[in-house]
N, C-alpha and C positions, 0 to 999 in steps of 0.2 A: 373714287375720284372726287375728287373735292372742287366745287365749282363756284367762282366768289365773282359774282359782276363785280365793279368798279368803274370812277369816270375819271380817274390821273393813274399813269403806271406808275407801280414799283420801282423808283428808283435802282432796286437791285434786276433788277429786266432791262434797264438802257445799256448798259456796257454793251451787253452779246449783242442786242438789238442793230446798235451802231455797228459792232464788226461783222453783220450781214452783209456780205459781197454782191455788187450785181443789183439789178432788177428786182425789188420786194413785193408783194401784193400783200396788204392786209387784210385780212377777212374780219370781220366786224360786225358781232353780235350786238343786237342792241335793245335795249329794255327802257321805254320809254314809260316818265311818268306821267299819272291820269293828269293833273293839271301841269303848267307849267310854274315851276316855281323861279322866280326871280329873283334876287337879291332886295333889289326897290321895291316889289312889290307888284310890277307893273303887270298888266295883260293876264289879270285872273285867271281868267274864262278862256285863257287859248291854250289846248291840250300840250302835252307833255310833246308829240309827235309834229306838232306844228311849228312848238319852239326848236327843234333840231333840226326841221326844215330849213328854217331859217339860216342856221347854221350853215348845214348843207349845200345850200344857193349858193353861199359867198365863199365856201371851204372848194368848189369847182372850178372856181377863177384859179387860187390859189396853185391847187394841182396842177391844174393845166399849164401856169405859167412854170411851173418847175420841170415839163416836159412829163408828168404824171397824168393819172386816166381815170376817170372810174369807168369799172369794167361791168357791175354788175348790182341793181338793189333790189329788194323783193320784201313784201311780207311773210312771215313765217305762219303757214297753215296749220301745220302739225308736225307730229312726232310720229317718225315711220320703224325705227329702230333706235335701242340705245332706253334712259329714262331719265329723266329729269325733276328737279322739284316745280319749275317754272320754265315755262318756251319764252326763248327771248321774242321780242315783235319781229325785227328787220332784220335782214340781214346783208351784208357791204361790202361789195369787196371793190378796193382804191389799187392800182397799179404806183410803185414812186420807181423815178428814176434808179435810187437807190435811198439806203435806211437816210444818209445824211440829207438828202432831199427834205423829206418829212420833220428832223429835226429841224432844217432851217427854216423852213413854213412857219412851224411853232414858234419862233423865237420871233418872227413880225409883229410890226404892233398892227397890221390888217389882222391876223390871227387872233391876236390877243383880244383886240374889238368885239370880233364874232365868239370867240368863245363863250360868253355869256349865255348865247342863246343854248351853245350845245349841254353845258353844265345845268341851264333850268330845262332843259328836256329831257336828258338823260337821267333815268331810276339808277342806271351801270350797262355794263360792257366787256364784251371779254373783247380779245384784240388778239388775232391770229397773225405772226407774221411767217408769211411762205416764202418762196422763192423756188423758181421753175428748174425741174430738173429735166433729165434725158425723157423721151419715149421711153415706154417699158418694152 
């Protein structure tokens, strides 16, 4: 299995993305870098995880006004099964209304603002999108 962080999807991954029906949660692995890097330059000294904080803060408004949630974040301790070359740090899981929720967020310029922060925190990311099935 081949496993590539990144911090913009695939173009070739929005079609299906969008034609997910229903209620999405994304589960969101995340790899923060040691410093934050910024564009300008700014804020040397504030780690990679403080600047996607930021991020973060402002991206909760967002969801929430779209009827979306976060459901779930956590540090990643370890590795219990499974191997990897590297553990990502955090991990996220965001509830949206539906896929087009999430696009639409994306396309504000409130989003576009905050993105800065998450782009100089982010090393990469994988981005799981689920959607609830029956009980088993």
């Amino acid at each position: 299995m081949k496993v590539e962080n990144a911090v913009h999807p695939d173009p070739a991954n929005i079609k299906p993305f969008i034609e997910t029906d229903g209620p999405v949660c994304m589960v969101n692995l995340l790899k923060f870098r040691e410093k934050a890097a910024y564009p300008d330059g700014r804020d040397p000294e504030l780690s990679g995880r403080e600047a996607y904080l930021r991020y973060g803060r402002a991206m909760v408004k967002l969801v929430e006004a779209t009827g979306g949630r976060f459901i779930f974040a956590a540090e990643v301790k370890g590795l219990l099964l499974g191997e990897v070359e590297e553990l990502w740090d955090e991990v996220g899981i965001v509830e949206y209304p539906s896929s087009k929720a999430l696009i639409e967020i994306a396309s504000t310029p409130e989003f576009r603002e905050i993105e800065v922060h998450r782009e100089a925190g982010l090393a990469g990311q994988l981005n799981l999108t689920t959607s609830e099935r029956s009980a088993l």
